[in-house]
N, C-alpha and C positions, 0 to 999 in steps of 0.2 A: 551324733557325737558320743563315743564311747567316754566309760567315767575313767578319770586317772586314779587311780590309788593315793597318790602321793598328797592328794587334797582330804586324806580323810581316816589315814594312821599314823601310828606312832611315830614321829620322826627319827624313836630311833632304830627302826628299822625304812632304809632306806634301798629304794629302787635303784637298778642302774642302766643303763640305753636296752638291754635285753630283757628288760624286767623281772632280773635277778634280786631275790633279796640278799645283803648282805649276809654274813653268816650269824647263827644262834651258838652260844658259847655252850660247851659241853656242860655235862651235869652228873659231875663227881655220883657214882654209886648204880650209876645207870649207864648200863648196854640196849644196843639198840640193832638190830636186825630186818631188811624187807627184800622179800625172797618170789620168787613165781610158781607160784602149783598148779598155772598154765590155766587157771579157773576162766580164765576170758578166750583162751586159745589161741591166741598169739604172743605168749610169753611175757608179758607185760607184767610187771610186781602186782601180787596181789596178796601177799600175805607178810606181815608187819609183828616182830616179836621184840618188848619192852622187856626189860632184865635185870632186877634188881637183887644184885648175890648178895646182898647181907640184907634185904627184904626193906620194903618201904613202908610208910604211914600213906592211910589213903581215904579220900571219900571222891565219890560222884553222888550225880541226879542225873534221873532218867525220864524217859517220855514220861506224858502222863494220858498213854493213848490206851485205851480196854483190852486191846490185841496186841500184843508184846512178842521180841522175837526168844527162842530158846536162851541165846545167849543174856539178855534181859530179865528174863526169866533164873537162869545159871546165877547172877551174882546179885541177885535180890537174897539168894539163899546164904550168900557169903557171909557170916557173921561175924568175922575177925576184920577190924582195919588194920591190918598188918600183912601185906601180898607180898608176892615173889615174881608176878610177871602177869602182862596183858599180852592178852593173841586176839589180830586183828586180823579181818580178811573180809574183802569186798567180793562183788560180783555177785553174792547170795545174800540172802535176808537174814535165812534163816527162819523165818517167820512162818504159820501156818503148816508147819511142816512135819506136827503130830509127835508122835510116841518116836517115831523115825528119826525128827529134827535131835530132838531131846537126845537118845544112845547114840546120835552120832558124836554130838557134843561133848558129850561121855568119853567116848573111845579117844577124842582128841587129847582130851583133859589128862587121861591115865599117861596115852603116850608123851605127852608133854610133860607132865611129873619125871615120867623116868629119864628122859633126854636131860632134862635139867640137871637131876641127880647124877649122871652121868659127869655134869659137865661142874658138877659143885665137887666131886670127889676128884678131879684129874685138877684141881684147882692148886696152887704152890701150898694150903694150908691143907690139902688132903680130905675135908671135911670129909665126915661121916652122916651127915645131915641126911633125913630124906625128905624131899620136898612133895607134900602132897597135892590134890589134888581142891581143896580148899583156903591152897596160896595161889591159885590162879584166876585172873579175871579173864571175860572174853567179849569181845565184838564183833558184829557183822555189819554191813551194809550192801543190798544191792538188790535185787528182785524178792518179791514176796510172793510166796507158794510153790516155789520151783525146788524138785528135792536138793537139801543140800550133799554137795560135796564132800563128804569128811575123808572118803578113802584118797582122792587126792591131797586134801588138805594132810592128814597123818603120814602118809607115807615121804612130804616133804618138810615134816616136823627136824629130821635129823639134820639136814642142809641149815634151816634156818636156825638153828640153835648153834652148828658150828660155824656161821658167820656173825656172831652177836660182836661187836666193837665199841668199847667205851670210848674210845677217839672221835664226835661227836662233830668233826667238821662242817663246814657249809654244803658239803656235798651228803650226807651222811640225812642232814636233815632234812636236805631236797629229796631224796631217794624215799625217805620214810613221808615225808607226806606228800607224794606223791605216789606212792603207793597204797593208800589210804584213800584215793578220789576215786568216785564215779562218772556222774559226768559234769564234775569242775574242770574249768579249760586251765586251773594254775593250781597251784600249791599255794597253802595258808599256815605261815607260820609267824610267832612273833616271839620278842625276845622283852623281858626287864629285868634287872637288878634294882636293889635296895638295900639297907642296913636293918638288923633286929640287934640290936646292942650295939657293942662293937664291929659286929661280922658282916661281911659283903654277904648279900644270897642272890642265887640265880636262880633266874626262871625261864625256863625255855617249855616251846609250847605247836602245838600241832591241831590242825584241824579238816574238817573235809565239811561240806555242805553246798547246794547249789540251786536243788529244788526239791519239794516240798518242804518247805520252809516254813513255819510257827510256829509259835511261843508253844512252851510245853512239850519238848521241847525243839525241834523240828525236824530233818533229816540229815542234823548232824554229829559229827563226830570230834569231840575236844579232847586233846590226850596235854595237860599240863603237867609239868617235872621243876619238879625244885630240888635244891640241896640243903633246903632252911628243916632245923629240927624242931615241927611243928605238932602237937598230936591231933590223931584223926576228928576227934571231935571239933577242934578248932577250927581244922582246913573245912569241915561242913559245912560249920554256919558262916565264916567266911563267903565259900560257895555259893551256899543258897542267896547269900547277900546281894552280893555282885553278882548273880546271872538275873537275877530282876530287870535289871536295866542294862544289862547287854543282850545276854546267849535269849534273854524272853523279851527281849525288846526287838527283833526284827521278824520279818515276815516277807517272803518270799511270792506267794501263791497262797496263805491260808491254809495247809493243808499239812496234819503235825503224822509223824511217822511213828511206824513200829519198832524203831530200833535205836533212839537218840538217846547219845549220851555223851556226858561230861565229868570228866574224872581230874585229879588233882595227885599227886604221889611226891611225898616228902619223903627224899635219903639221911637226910639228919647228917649228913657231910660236912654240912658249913659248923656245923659245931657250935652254934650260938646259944646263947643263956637261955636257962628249960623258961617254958612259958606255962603259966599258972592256971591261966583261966582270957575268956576270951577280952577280957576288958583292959589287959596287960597294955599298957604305954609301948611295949616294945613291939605289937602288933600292927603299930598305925601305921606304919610306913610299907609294909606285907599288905595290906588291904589295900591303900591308892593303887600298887604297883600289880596288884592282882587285878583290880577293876580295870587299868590303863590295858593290859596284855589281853583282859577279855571282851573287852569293847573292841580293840582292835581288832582280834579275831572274828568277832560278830559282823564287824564291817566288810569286812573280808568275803565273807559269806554272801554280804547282799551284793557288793559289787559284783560278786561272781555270779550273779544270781542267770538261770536258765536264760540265755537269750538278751541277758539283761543292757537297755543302754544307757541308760540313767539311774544315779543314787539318789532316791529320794527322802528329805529329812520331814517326819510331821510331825510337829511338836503344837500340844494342846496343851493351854495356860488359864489359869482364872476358874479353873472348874471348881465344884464345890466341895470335891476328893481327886486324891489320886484314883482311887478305881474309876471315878466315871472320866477325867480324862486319861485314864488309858483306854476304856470302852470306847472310845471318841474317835483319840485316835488310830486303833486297830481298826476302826471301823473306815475312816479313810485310806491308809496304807492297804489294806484287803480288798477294796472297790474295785472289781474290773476294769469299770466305768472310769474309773479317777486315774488308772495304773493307763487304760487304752489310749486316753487324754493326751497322758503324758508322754505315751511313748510319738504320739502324731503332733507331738508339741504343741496343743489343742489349748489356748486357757478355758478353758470350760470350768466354770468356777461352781456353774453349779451341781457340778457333779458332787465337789466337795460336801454342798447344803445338802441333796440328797443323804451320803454316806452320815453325814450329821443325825440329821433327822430317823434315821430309819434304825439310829441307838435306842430310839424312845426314853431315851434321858429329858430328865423337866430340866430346856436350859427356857432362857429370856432373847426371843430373837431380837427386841429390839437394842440391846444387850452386846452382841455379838458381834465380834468383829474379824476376816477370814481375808490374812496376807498371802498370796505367792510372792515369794521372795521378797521384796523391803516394798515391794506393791501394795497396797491396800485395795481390796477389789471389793467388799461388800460391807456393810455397816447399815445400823439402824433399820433391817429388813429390805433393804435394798442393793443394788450396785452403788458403791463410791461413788461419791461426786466426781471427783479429778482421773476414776478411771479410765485407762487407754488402751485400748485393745493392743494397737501397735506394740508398746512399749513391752504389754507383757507376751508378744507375738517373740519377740527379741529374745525374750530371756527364755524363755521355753526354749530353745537351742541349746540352751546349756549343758552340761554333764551331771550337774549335782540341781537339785532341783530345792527349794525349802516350803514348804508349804506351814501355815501359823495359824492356828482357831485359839482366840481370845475370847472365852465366855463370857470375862469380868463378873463373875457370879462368887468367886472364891478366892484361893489361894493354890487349888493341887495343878499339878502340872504332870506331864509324862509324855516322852518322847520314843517315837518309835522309827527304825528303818527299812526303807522298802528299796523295791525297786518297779520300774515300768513291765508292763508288758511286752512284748515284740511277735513279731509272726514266729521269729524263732522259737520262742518260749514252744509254741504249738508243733513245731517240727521236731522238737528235740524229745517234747515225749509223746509223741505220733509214732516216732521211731528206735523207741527207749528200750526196746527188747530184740530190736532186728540188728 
């Protein structure tokens, strides 16, 4: 039983019989371009350019993996929040790819300043601007250690800079994250608005991820735009906030990558009353609406997840912190044992007790209490009284799966998302480079 989406985002992005999503409203100040520099070799988009002519406010996070890619590397160095444009390109890493990866990167950068400049001076105000080479960010996704590409990539810098369109339609943003995927079978985008004063803001939003998947950040890609006039330091801690329990709450495979990131870029379009500091009243409705858009996206992610046929929720309660019930539950979402279960619709509960125990966390087994879904199957160091195999035979058919460990030792809680295993999972990167 594959999972439906529709059980588990934002309603107001809705699916339709093709599982289209409706469209994401443009985003005043930003152009958007996704181009082919044939990097897969059968002309499929593979190269994605962000464009913001009168320059945005910005923050990301990134992996928190030892071995990082060039690009990762490139805008760690970036010391101004204040950019002019992201360049995105799949099929290569980037990663491991030495002194070479690095002046390829380079050579991009330069030609890309100039293209841009080109393209700010033919503008109806003429500018004289030059846009250097420390208003640009950049990303890669795709195989690690393979040389990269830049002479393709550069030589199709001019194409994709003379297709940038601020008319941001449904088609516009299926093109752009879609061009952005490796091997996701869909596109992941969502949409919110909200109010900071008087003013409407939008928020539109893109992503890619599918496998190697965990926290810290995994192997994906979050590209969010707003039009709200927010400064960089804000959109930070904002960020770091809400990606705790979204974009670092799911888990795929265990397994965190060289190139993840998550960026946020404010046009200051909506024109709303300047914001002071982070604890501004006019901020609180900007933070739900950020957190709702990036849980959704996160969701997104696991249902899409390698082979994936079930969305599993594991939510750990009663611990005696939030760290140990998030160690808890990462530690059953990551469980081969728990994910193989469930993908053969297995109640095997004690796979769960395993994935428990092998936290080495002091809980209280007699203590402890460990639901599949509104099931109670074990308590007081045992199987439940009233449990039924049958019953929980039933539900394991499901799409969405809830698994619940109740320490009753505490108060912390933390939830996380997974998904099952499948054979597929094993075919898809058996075959991930052929």
């Amino acid at each position: 039983m594959t999972v439906n989406l529709k059980n588990f985002l934002n309603p107001k992005i809705k699916m339709s019989k093709m599982g289209e999503f409706q469209e994401l409203m443009p985003i005043n100040g930003l152009e958007v371009s996704s181009v082919s520099a044939d990097l897969y070799g059968d002309g499929r988009d593979d190269l994605t350019l962000f464009y913001f002519g009168e320059g945005a406010n910005f923050a990301a996070i990134y992996t928190s993996s030892k071995v990082t890619s060039a690009c990762i590397n490139w805008n760690l160095k970036i010391k101004r929040h204040f950019i002019r444009a992201l360049m995105v390109n799949t099929k290569n890493a980037n990663t491991y790819t030495g002194v070479k990866g690095a002046q390829g990167l380079k050579e991009i950068a330069v030609a890309l300043a100039k293209a841009l400049t080109i393209k700010l001076s033919q503008s109806p105000k003429g500018a004289s601007e030059i846009i250097k080479i420390t208003d640009l960010l950049f990303s890669s996704t795709g195989v690690i250690g393979e040389d990269f590409p830049h002479t393709k990539i550069k030589s199709t810098i001019p194409e994709l800079v003379k297709k940038l369109k601020k008319e941001q339609n449904k088609y516009v943003w299926f093109k752009t994250a879609s061009a952005i995927m490796t091997t996701d079978t869909k596109p992941k985008l969502a949409y919110e608005e909200c109010k900071i004063g008087s003013k409407l803001v939008k928020i539109s939003a893109v992503a890619k991820g599918s496998g190697m998947i965990a926290p810290n950040m995994a192997t994906m890609l979050a590209f969010i735009f707003t039009d709200a006039n927010i400064p960089s330091v804000f959109l930070k801690s904002m960020l770091k906030k809400v990606s705790l329990t979204t974009f670092n709450s799911i888990t795929v495979d265990g397994d965190t990558s060289t190139n993840d990131m998550v960026g946020i870029f404010a046009t200051g379009k909506a024109n709303n009353a300047k914001i002071y500091n982070i604890l501004d009243p006019k901020l609180v409705d900007f933070e739900k609406a950020l957190y709702r858009l990036s849980l959704n996206l996160a969701k997104q992610i696991v249902v899409d997840g390698e082979g994936a046929k079930k969305f599993i929720t594991v939510n750990v309660v009663g611990a005696k912190s939030i760290s140990m019930a998030k160690n808890i539950a990462f530690s059953i979402a990551n469980s081969p044992l728990v994910k193989t279960a469930i993908a053969g619709e297995d109640p095997n509960w004690g796979r769960i007790v395993m994935a428990i125990g092998k936290t080495q966390e002091k809980i209280i087994l007699n203590k402890m209490q460990i639901k599949i879904g509104n099931y109670l199957v074990a308590e007081q160091s045992k199987q439940a009284k009233d449990y039924n195999e049958d019953d929980l035979k039933e539900y394991m058919k499901w799409g969405a799966i809830n698994i619940e460990v109740n320490l009753n030792i505490g108060h912390g809680s933390f939830t996380v998302y997974t998904c099952d295993f499948t054979k597929e999972y094993i075919d898809i990167n058996a075959d991930y480079r052929n």
